[in-house]
SERO-4910 file (N, C-alpha, C, O; in steps of 0.05 Angstrom, whole numbers):
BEGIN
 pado doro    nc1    nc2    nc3   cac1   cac2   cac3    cc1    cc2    cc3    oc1    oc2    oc3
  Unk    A   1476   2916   -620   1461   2912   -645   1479   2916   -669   1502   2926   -668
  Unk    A   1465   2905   -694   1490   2905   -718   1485   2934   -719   1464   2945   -713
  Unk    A   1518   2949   -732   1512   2989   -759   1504   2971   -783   1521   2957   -794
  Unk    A   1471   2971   -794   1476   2977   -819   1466   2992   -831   1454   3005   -814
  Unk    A   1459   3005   -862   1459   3027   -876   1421   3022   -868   1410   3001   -870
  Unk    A   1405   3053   -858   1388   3054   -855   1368   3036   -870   1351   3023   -858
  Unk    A   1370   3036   -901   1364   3027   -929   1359   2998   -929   1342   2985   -941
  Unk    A   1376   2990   -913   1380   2946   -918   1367   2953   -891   1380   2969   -879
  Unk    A   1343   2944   -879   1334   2932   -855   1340   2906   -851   1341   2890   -869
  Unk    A   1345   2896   -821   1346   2868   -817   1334   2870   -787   1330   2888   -771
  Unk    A   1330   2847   -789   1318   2841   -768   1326   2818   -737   1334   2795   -740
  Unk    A   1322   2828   -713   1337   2812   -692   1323   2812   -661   1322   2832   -646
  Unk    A   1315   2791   -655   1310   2788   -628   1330   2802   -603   1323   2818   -586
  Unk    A   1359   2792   -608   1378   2800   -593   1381   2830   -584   1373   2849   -597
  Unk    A   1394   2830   -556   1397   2849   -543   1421   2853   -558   1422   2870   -575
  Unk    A   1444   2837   -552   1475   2843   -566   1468   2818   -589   1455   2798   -586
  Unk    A   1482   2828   -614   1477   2815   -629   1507   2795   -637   1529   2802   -630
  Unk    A   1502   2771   -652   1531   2750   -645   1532   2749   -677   1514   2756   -693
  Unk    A   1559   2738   -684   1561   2729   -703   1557   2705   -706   1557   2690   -687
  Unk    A   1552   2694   -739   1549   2658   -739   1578   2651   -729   1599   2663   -727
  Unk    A   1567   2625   -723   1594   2614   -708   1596   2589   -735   1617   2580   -743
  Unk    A   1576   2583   -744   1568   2563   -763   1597   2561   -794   1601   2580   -809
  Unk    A   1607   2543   -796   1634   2541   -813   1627   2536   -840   1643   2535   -859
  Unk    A   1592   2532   -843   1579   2529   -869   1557   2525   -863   1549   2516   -842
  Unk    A   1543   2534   -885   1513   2543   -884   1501   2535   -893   1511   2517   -905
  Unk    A   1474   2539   -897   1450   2521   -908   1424   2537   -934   1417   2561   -933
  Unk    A   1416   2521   -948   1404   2528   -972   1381   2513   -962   1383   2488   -957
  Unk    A   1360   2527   -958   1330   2517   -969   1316   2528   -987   1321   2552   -989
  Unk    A   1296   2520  -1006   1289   2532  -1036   1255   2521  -1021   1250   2499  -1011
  Unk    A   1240   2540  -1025   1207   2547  -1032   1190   2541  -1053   1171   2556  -1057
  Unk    A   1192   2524  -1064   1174   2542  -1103   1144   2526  -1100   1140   2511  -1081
  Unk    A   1129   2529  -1115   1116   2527  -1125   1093   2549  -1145   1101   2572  -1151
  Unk    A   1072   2542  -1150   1054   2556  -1173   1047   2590  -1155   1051   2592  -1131
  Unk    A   1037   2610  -1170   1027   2633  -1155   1003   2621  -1137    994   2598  -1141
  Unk    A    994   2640  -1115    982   2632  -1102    978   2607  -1077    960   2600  -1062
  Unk    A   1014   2596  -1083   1011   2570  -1060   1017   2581  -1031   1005   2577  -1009
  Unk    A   1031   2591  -1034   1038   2610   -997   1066   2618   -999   1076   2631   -981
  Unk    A   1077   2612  -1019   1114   2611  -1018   1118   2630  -1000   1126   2627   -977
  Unk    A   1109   2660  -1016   1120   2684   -988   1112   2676   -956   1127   2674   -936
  Unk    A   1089   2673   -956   1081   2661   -927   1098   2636   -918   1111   2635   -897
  Unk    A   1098   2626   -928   1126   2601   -917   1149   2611   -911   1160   2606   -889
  Unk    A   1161   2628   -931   1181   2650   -927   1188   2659   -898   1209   2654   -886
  Unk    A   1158   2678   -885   1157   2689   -882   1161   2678   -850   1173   2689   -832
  Unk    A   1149   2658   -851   1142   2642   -827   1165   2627   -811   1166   2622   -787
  Unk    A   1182   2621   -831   1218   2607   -826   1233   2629   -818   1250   2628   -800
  Unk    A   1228   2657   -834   1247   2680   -821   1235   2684   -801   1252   2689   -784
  Unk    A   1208   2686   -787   1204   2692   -760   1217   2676   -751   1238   2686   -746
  Unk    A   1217   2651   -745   1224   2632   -731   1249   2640   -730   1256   2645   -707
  Unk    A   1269   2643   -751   1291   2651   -743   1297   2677   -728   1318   2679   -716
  Unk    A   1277   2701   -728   1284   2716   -708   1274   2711   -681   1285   2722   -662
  Unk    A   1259   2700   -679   1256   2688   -656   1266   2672   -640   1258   2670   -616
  Unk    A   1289   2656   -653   1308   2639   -645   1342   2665   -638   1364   2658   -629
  Unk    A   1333   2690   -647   1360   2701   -638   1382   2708   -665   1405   2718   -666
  Unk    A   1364   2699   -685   1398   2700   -710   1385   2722   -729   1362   2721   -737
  Unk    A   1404   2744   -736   1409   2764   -752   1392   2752   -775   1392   2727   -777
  Unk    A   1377   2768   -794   1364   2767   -813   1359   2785   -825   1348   2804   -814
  Unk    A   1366   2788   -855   1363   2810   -881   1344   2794   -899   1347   2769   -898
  Unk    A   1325   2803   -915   1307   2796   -924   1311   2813   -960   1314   2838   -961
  Unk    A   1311   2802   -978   1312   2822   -997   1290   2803  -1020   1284   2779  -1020
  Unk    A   1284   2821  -1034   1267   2819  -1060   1274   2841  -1081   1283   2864  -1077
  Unk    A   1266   2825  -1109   1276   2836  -1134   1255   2866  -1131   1235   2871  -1118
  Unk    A   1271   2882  -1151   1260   2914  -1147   1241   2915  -1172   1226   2935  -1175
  Unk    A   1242   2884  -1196   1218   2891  -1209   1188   2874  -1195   1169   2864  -1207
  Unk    A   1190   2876  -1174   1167   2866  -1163   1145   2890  -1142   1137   2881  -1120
  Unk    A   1134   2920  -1150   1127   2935  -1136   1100   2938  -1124   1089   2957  -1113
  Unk    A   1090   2905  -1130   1057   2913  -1124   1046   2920  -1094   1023   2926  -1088
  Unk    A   1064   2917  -1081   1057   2929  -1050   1089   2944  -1042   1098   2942  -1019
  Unk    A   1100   2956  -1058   1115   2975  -1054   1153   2960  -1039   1157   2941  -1025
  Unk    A   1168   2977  -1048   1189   2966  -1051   1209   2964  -1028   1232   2961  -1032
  Unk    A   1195   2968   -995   1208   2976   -972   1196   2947   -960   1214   2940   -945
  Unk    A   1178   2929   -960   1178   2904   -953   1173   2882   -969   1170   2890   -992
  Unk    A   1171   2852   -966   1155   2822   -975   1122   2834   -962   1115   2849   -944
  Unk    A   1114   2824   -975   1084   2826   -969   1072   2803   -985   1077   2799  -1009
  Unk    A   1058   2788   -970   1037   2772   -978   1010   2773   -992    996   2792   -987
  Unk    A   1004   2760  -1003    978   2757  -1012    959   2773   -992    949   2794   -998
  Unk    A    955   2762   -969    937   2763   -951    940   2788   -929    926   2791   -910
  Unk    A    961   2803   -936    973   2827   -922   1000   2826   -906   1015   2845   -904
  Unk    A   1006   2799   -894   1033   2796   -878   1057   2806   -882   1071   2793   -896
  Unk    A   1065   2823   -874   1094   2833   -883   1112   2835   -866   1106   2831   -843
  Unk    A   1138   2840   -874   1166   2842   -865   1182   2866   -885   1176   2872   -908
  Unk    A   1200   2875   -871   1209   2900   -876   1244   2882   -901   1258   2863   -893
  Unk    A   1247   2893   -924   1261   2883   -939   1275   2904   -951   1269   2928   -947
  Unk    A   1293   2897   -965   1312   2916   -992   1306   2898  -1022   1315   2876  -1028
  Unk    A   1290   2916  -1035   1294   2916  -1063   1315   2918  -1078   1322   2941  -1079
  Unk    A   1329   2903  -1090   1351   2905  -1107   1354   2898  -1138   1341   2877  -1142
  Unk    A   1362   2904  -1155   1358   2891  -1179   1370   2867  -1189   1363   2855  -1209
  Unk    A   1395   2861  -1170   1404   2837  -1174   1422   2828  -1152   1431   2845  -1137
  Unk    A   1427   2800  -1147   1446   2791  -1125   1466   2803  -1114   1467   2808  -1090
  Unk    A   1485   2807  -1131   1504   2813  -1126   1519   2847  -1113   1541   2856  -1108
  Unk    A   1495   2857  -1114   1503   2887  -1100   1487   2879  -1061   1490   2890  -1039
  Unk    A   1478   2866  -1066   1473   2852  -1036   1501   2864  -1018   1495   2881  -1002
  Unk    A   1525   2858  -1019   1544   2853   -997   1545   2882  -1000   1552   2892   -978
  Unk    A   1541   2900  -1019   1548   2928  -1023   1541   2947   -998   1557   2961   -986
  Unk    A   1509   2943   -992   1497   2946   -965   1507   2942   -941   1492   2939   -922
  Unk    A   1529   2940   -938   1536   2928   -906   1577   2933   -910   1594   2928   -928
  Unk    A   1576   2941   -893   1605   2942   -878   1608   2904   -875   1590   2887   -871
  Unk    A   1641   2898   -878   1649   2876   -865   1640   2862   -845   1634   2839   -846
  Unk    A   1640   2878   -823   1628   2871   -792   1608   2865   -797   1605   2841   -795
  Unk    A   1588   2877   -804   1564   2876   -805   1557   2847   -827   1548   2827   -818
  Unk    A   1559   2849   -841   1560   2826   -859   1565   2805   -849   1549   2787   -853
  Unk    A   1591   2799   -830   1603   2773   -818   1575   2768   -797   1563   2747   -798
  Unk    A   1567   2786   -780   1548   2782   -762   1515   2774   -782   1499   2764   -766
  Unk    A   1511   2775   -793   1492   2772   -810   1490   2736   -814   1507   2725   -828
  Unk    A   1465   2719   -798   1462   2697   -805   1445   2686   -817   1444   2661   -820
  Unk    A   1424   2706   -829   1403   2695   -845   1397   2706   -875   1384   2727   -870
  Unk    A   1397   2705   -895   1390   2710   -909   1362   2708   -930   1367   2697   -951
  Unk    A   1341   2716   -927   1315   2708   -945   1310   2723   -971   1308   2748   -975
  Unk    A   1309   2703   -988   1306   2715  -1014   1279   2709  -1032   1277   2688  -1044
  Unk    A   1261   2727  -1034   1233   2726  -1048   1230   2734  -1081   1244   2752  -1088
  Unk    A   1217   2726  -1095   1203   2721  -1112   1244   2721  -1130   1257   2738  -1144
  Unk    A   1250   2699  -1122   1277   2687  -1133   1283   2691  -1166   1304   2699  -1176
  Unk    A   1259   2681  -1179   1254   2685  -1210   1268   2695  -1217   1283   2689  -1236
  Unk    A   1268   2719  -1203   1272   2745  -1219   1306   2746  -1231   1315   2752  -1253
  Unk    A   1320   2738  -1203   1354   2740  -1195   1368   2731  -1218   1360   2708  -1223
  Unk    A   1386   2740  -1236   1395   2725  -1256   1419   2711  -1237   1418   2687  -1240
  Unk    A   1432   2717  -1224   1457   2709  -1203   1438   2698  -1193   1416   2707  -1198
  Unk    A   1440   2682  -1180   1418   2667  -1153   1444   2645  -1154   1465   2644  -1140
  Unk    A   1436   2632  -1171   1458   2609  -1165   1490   2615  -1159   1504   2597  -1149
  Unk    A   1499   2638  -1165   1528   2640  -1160   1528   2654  -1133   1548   2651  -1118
  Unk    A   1503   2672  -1124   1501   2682  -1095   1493   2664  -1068   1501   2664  -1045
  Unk    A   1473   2650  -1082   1471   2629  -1056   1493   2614  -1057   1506   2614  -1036
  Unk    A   1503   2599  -1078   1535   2582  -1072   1558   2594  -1053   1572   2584  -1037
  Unk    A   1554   2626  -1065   1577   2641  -1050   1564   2639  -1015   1573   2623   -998
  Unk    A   1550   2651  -1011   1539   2659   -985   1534   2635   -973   1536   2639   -949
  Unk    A   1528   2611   -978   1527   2586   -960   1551   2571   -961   1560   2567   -938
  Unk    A   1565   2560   -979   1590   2543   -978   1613   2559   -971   1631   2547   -959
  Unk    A   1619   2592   -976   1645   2602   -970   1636   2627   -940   1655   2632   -926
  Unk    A   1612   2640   -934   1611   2659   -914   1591   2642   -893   1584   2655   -873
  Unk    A   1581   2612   -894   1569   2602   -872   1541   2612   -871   1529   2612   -849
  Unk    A   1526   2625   -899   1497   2632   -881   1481   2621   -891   1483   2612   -914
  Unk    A   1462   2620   -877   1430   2603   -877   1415   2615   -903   1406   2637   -897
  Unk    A   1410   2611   -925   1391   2616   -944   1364   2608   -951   1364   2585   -962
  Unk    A   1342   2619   -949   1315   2615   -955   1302   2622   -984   1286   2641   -984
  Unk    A   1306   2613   -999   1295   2624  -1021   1269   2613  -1031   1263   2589  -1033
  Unk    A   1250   2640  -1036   1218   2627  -1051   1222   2640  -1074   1234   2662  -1078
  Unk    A   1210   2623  -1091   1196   2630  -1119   1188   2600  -1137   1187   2576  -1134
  Unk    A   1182   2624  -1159   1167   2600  -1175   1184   2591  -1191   1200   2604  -1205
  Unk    A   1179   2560  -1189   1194   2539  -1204   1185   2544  -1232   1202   2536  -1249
  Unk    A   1173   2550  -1238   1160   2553  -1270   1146   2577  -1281   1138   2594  -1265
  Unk    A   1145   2580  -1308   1133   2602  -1314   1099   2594  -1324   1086   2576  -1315
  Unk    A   1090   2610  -1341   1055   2606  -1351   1063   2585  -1364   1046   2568  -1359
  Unk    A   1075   2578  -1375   1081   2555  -1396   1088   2531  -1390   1087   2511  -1406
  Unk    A   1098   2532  -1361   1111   2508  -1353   1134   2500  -1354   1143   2478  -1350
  Unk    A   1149   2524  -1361   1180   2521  -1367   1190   2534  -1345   1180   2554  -1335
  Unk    A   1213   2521  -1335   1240   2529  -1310   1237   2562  -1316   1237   2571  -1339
  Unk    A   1236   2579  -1292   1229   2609  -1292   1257   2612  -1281   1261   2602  -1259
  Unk    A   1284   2631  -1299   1296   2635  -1285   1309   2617  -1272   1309   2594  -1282
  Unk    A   1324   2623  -1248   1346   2607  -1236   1348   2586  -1216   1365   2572  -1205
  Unk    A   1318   2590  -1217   1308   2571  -1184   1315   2546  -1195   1334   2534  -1184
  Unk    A   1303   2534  -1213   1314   2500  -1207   1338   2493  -1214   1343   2470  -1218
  Unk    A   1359   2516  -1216   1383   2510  -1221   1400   2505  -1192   1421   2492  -1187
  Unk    A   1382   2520  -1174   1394   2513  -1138   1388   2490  -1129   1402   2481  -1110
  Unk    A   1367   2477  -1139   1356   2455  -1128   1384   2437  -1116   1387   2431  -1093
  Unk    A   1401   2431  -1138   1426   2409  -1130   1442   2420  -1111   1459   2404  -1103
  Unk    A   1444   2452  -1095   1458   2460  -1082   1441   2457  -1051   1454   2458  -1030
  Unk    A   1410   2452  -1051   1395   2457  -1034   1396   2434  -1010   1394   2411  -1020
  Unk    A   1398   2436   -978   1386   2428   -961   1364   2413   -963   1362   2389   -960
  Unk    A   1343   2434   -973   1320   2421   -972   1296   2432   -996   1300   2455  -1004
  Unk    A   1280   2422  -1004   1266   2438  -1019   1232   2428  -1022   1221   2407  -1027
  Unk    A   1222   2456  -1015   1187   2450  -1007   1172   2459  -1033   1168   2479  -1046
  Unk    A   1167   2437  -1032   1154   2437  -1064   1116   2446  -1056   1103   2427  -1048
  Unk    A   1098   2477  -1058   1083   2474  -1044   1056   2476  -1069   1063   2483  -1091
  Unk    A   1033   2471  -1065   1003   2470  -1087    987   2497  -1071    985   2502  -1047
  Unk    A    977   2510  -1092    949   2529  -1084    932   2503  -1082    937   2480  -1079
  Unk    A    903   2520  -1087    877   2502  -1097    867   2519  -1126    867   2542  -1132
  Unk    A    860   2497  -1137    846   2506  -1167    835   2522  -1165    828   2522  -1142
  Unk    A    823   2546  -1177    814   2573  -1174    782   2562  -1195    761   2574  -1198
  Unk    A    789   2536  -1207    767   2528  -1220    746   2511  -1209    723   2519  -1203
  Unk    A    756   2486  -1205    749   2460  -1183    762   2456  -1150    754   2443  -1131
  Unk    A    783   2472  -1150    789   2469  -1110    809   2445  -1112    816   2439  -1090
  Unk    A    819   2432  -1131    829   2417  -1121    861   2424  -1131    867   2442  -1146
  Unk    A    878   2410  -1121    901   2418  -1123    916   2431  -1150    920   2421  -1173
  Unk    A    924   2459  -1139    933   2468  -1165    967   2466  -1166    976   2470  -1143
  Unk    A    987   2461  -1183   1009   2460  -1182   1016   2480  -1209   1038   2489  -1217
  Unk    A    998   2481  -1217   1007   2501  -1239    991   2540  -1241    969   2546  -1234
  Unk    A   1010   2554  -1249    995   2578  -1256    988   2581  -1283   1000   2569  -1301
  Unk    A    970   2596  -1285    947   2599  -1310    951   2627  -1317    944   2641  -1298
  Unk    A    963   2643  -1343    964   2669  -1345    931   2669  -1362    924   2650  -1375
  Unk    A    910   2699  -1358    891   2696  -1362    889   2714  -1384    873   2710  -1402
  Unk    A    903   2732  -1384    915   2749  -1411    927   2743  -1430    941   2723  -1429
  Unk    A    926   2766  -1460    942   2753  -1481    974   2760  -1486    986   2756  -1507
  Unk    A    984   2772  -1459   1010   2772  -1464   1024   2751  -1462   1015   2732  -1449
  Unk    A   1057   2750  -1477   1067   2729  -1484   1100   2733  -1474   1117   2720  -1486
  Unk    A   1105   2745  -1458   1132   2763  -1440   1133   2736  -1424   1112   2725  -1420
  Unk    A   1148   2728  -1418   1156   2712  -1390   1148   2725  -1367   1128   2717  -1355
  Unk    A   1166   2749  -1356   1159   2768  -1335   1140   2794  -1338   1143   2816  -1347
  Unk    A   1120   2779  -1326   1096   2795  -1319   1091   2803  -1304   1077   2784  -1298
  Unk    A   1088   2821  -1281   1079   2824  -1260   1051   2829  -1265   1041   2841  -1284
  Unk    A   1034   2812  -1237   1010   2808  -1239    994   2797  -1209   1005   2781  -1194
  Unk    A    980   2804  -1205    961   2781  -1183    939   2767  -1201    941   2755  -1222
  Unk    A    913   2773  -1182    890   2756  -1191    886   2769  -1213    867   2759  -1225
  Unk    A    897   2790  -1227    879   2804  -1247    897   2790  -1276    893   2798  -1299
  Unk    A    914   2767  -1270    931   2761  -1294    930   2729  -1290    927   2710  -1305
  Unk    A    933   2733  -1265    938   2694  -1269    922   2685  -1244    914   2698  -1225
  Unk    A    921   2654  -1253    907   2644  -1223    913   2610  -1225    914   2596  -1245
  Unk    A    917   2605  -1203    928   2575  -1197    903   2559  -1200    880   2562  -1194
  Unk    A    921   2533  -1218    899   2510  -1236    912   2487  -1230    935   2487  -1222
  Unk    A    895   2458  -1234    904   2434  -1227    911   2427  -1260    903   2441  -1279
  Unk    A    924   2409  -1264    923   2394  -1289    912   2396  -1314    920   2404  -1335
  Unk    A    888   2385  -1304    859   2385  -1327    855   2426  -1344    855   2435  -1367
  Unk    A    851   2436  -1319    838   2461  -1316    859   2469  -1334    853   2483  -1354
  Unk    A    893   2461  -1327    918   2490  -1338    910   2484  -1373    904   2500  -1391
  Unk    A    912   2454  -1373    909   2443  -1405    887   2455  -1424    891   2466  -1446
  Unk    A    853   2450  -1402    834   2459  -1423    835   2497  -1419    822   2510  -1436
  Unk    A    846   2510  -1401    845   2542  -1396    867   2547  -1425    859   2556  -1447
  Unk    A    900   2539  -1417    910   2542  -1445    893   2535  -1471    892   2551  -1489
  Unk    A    886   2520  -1473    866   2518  -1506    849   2541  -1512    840   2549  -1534
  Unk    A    844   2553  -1482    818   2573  -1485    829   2589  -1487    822   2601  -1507
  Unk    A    856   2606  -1468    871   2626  -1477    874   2633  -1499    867   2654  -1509
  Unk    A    889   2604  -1517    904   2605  -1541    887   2622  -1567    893   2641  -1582
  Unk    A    858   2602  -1563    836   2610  -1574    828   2643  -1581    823   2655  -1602
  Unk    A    828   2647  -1558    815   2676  -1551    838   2697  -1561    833   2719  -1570
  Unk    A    868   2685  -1559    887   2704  -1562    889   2701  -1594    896   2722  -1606
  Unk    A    885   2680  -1608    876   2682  -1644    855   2695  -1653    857   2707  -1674
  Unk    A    831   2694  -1638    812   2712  -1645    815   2741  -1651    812   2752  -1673
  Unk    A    824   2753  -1624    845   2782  -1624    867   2783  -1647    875   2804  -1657
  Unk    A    873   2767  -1652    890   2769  -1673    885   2776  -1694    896   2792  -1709
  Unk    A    859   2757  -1699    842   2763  -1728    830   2787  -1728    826   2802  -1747
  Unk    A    823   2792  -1701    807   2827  -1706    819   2850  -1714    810   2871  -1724
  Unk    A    851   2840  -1705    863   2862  -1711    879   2867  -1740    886   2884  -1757
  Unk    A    881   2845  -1734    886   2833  -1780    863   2854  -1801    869   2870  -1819
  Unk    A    834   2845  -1788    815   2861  -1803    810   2890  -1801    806   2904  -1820
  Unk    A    812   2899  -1775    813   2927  -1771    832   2950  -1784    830   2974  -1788
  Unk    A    861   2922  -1790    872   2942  -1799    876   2945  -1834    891   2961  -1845
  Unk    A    856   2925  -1850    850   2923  -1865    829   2948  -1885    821   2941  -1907
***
């Protein structure tokens, strides 16, 4: 089995564990709106990969603590055992040489966050040969590029573009809806902040946000009057 530091868990079918033999590696990218399954898709390709036999480290950003910072956890409860980090690049820090070279999977969740993403996945698939999975969201409440994810897109294999359902009408949502009047990019949140919307719903919900967040505004104009 691989030494590595109690702290970085990975994960392995294998009795003896092998190194990649692979001379270059592969990028797949996840995104879509909160609520589509990203982590569960995630979650479901790294089984597969330990089930198939290949070394797997799993990490997520350390500002993400809503089910605590020792696994990925899903919406729906599913988890896997992970390392929180605050950024890409202390990744290799975790691991001895050996251990690292034997290392053929890498999964990376709620991606957003990574300011490195793009210079770590480049490194770790075109120069060390490993398999990369990355989920997150392509966009923020606003609809603008979140972060680094669509900057991998041109480096990616493959990329699964996935929809919730409208939390209004059921029908396909591709967008998230922040339901509060904060105005931060990075929020952490579940159902109690945002909720996945189709088209119609993100357009007329923003008008209503906007609305509601001028109102508050005016109250507090007068109050402090």
């Amino acid at each position: 089995m691989i030494s590595l530091p109690s702290k970085f868990p990975t994960q392995t079918r294998c009795v003896h564990s092998k190194p990649s033999l692979s001379s270059s590696g592969e990028i797949h990218v996840i995104v879509g709106p909160m609520f589509a399954g990203k982590t569960t898709t995630l979650l479901h390709r790294v089984q597969a990969e330990i089930n198939d036999g290949r070394n797997v480290a799993i990490i997520k950003s350390n500002k993400d603590n809503r089910y605590g910072l020792d696994s990925v956890v899903t919406h729906d409860g599913v988890k896997l055992p992970c390392c929180a980090l605050p950024n890409l690049s202390s990744f290799k820090q975790n691991f001895s040489q050996d251990a690292y070279d034997q290392l053929d999977v890498i999964g990376i969740d709620e991606a957003q966050f990574f300011g490195d993403l793009y210079d770590f996945c480049r490194e770790v698939a075109d120069h060390d040969g490993k398999t990369v999975i990355v989920a997150g969201l392509d966009g923020d409440y606003l609809r603008r590029s979140f972060g680094s994810v669509l900057d991998i897109i041109p480096l990616a294999d493959s990329v699964t573009k996935l929809s919730a359902q409208c939390e209004i009408c059921g029908k396909r949502a591709l967008f998230t809806l922040r339901k509060t009047g904060e105005t931060q990019t990075e929020l952490i949140g579940g159902t109690d902040v945002y909720m996945p919307v189709c088209r119609h719903h993100y357009v007329s919900g923003q008008v209503a946000v906007e609305a509601a967040r001028m109102v508050l505004q005016s109250q507090k104009v007068i109050t402090r009057r």
